[in-house]
C-alpha atoms as a printed R data frame, in Angstrom:
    type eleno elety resid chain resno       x       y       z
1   ATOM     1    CA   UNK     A     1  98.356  75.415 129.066
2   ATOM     2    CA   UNK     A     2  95.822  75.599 126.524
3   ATOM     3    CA   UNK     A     3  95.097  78.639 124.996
4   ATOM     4    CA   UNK     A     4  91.717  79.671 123.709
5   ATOM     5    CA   UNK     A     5  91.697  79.767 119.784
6   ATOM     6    CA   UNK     A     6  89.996  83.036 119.269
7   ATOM     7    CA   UNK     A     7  92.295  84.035 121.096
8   ATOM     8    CA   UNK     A     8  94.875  83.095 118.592
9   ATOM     9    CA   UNK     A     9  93.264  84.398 115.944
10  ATOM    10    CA   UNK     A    10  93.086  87.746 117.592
11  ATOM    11    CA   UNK     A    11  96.707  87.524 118.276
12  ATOM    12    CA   UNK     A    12  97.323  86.347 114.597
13  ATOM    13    CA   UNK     A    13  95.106  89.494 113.639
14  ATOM    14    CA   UNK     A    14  96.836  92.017 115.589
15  ATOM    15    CA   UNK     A    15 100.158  91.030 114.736
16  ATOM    16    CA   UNK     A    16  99.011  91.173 110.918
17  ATOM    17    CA   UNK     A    17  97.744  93.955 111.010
18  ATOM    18    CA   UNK     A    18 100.553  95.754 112.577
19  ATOM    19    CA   UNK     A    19 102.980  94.029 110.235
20  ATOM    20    CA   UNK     A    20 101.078  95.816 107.046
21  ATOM    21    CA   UNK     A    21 101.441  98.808 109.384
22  ATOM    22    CA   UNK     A    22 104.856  98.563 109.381
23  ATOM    23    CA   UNK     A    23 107.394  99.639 107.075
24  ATOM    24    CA   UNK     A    24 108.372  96.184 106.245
25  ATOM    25    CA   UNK     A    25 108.057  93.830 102.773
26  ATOM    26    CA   UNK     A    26 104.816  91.354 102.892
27  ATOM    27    CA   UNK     A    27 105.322  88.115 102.521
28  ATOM    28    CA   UNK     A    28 103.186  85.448 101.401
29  ATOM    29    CA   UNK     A    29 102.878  82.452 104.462
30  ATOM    30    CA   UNK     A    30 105.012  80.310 102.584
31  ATOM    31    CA   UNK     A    31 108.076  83.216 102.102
32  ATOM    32    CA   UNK     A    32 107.126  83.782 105.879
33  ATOM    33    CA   UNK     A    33 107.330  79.937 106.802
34  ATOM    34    CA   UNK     A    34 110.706  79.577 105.361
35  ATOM    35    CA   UNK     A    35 112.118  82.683 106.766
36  ATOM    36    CA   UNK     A    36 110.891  81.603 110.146
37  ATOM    37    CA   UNK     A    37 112.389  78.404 109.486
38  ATOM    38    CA   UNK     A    38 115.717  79.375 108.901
39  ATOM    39    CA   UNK     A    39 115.689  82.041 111.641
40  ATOM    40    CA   UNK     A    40 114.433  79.647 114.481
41  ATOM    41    CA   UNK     A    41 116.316  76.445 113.670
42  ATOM    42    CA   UNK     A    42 119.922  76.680 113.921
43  ATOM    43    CA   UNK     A    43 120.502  73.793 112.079
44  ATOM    44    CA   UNK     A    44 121.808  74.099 108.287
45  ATOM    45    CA   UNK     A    45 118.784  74.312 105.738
46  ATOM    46    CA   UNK     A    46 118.569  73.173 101.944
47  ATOM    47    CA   UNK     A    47 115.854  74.078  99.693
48  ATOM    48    CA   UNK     A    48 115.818  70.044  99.464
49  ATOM    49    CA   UNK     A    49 115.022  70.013 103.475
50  ATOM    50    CA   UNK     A    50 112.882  73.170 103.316
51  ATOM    51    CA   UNK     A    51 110.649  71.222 100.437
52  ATOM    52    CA   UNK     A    52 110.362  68.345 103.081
53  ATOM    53    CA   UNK     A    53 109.291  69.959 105.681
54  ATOM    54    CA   UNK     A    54 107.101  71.922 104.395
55  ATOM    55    CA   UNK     A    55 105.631  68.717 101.886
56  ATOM    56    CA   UNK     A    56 106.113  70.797  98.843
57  ATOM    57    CA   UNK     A    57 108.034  70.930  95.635
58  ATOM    58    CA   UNK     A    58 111.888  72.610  95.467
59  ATOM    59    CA   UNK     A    59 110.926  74.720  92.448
60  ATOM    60    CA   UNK     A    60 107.835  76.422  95.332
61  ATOM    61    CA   UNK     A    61 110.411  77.012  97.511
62  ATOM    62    CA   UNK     A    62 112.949  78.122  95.574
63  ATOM    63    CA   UNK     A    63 110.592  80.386  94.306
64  ATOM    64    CA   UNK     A    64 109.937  82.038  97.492
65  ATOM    65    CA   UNK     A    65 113.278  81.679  98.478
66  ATOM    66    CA   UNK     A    66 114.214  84.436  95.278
67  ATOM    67    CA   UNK     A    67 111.904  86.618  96.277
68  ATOM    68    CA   UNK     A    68 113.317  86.552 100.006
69  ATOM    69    CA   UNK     A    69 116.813  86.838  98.034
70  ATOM    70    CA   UNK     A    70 115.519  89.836  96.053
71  ATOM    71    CA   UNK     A    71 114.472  91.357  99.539
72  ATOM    72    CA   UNK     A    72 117.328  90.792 101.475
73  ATOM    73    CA   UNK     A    73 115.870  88.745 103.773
74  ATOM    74    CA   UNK     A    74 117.866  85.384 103.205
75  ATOM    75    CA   UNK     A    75 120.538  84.357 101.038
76  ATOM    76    CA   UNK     A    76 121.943  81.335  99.634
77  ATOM    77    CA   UNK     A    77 125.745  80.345 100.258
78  ATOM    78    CA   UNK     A    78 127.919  77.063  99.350
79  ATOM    79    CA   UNK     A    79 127.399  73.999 101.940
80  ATOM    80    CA   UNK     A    80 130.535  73.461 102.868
81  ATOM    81    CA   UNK     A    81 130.172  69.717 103.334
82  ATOM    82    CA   UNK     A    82 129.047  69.577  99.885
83  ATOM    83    CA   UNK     A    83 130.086  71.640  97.038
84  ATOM    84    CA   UNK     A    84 126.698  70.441  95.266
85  ATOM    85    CA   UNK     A    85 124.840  71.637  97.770
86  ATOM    86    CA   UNK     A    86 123.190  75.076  98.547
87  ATOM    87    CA   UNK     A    87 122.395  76.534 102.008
88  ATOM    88    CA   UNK     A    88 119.613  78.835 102.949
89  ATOM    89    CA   UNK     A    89 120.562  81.587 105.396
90  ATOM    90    CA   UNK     A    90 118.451  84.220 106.995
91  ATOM    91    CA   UNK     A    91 120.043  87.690 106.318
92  ATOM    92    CA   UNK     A    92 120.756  90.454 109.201
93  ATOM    93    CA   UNK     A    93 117.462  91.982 107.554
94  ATOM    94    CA   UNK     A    94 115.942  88.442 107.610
95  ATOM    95    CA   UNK     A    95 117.102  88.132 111.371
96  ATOM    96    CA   UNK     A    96 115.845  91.796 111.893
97  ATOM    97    CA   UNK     A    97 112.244  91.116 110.207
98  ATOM    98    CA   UNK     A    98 111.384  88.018 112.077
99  ATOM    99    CA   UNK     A    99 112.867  90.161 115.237
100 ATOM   100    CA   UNK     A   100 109.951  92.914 114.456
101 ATOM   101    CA   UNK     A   101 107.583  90.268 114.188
102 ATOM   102    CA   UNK     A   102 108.133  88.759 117.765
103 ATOM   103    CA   UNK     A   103 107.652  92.306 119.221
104 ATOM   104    CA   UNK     A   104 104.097  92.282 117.110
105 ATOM   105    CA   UNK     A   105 103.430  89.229 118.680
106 ATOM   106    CA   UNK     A   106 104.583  90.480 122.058
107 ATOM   107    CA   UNK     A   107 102.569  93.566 121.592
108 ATOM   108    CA   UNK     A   108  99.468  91.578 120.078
109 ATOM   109    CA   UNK     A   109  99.714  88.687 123.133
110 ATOM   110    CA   UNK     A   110  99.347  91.425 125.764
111 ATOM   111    CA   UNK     A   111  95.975  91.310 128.128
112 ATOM   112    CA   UNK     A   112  93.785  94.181 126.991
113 ATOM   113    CA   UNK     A   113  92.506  96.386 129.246
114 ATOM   114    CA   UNK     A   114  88.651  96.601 129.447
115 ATOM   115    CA   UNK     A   115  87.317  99.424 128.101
116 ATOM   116    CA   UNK     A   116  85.321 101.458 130.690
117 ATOM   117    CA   UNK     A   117  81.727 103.103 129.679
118 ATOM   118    CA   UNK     A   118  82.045 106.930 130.862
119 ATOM   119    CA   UNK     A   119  79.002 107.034 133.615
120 ATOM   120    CA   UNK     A   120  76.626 108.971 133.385
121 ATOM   121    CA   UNK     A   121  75.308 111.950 135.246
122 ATOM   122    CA   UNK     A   122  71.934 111.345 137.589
123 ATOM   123    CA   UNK     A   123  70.200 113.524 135.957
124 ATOM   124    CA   UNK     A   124  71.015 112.442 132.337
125 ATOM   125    CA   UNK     A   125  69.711 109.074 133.781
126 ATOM   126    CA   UNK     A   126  66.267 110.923 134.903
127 ATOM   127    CA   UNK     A   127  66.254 113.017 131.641
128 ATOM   128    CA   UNK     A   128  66.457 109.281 129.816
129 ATOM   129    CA   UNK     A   129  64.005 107.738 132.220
130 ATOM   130    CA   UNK     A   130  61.442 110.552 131.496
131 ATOM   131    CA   UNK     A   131  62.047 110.570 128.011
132 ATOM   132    CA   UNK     A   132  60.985 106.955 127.437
């Protein structure tokens, strides 16, 4: 299925738009990327996996990752294979956000209905006609 990319961006838009709406914290597109990240892959994330993925440095995403800390959106807890090691976890909030975000997207994704022009009257029609 290929979907038309103005159409995207309209969906990308809308769902923007409703997100700074919303009562919700902004986030830049990398806090969003690694939010997303750790929401919609189950596996276990490090900031050194996050930083490969995402072909950047550790200290950019532990950056964002404080700030996502600092909003309760993710969290960092002890691997458990490796005492060394630190795991990034979405929060319930962080769960909840990204939650919110796919009803945006939902809500953004939906067909529009065409607007309909009210007609007008025959004699508004004349009036114009004669007017011209």
């Amino acid at each position: 299925m290929r979907i038309d990319p103005d159409r995207l961006l309209s969906i990308l838009h809308a769902t923007t738009c409703a997100a700074v709406r919303a009562d919700s914290p902004d986030l830049s597109a990398r806090q969003m990327a690694i939010l997303l990240a750790v929401t919609l892959d189950p596996g276990m994330h490090t900031v050194r996996g996050l930083a490969a993925l995402f072909n950047i440095s550790k200290p950019a995403i532990s950056r964002s990752l404080d700030r996502l800390c600092e909003l309760g959106l993710a969290g960092r807890e002890p691997d458990p294979r490796d005492r060394r090691s630190v795991l990034v976890v979405a929060s319930q909030a962080g769960q909840d956000h990204v939650a919110a975000l796919r009803q945006m997207l939902t809500e953004a994704a939906r067909p529009t209905q065409p607007k309909r022009t009210p007609r007008r009257s025959q004699a508004a029609a004349i009036e114009e006609m004669v007017a011209t």
